[in-house]
C-alpha positions in Angstrom: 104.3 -56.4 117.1 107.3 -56.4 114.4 110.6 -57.8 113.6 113.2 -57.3 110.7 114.4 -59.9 108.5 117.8 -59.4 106.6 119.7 -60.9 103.6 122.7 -60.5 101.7 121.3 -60.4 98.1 122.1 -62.7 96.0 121.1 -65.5 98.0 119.1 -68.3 96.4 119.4 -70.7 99.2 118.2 -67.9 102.4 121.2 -69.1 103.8 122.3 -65.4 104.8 118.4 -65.0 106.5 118.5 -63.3 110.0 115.4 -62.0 112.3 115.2 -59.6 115.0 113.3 -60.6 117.8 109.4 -59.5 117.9 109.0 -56.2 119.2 105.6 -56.5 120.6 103.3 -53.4 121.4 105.1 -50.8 120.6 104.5 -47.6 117.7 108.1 -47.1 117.4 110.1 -49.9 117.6 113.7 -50.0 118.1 115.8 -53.2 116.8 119.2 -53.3 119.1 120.6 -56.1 118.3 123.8 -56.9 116.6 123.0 -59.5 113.3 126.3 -61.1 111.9 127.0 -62.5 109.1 130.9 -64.7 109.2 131.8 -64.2 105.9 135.2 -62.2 104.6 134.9 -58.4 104.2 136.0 -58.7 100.1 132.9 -61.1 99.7 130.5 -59.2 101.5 131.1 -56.1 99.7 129.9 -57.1 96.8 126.1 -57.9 98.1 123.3 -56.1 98.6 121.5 -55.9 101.8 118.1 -56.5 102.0 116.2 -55.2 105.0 112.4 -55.6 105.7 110.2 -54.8 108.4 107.1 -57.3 109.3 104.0 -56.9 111.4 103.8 -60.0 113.3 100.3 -61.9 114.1 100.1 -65.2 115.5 97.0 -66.0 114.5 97.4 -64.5 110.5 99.7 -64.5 108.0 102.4 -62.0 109.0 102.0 -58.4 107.3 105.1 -56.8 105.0 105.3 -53.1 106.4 108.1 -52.1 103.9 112.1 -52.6 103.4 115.2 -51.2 102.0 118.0 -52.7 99.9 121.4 -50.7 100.4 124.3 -52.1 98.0 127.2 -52.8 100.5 129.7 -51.8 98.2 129.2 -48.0 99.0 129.4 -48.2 102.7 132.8 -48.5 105.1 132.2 -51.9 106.1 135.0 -51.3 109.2 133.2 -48.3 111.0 129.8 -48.4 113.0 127.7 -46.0 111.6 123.8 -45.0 112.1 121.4 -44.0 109.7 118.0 -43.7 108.7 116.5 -44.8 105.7 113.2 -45.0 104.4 110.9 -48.0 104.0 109.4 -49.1 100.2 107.7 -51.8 99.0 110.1 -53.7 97.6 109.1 -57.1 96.3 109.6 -59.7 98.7 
């Protein structure tokens, strides 16, 4: 059972946080959903998004899996695009 949380780094406050939904049983999850963030293009470009992936157990603490940080500044922020990164243990 996991989810993703997201920030735009820096972000002292966690006001950027988002989560996925829990994705429960499953060995290859799949995240399709669409997390926004209302904020102008200019601003946005200059952050670092910070993606990490959590096992979650209702009756534990939940367990990091990994994450990735991609700096947003080297991506077309107007075009969809797909790709797949690896996970690291990143400190959290």
């Amino acid at each position: 059972s996991t989810y993703v949380k997201v920030y735009l780094q820096p972000d002292p406050t966690k006001t950027t946080k988002r989560k996925t939904k829990v994705v429960k049983r499953n060995c290859h999850p799949s995240f399709m959903e669409m997390l926004e963030y209302r904020m102008a293009l200019d601003i946005i470009k200059q952050r670092v998004l910070k993606a990490t992936v959590w096992n979650h157990d209702p009756l534990q603490e939940n367990e990091f899996l990994g994450g990735v940080e991609l700096n947003l500044s080297q991506f077309d922020l107007t075009k969809e695009m797909t790709e797949w990164y690896p996970l690291t243990n990143l400190s959290r």
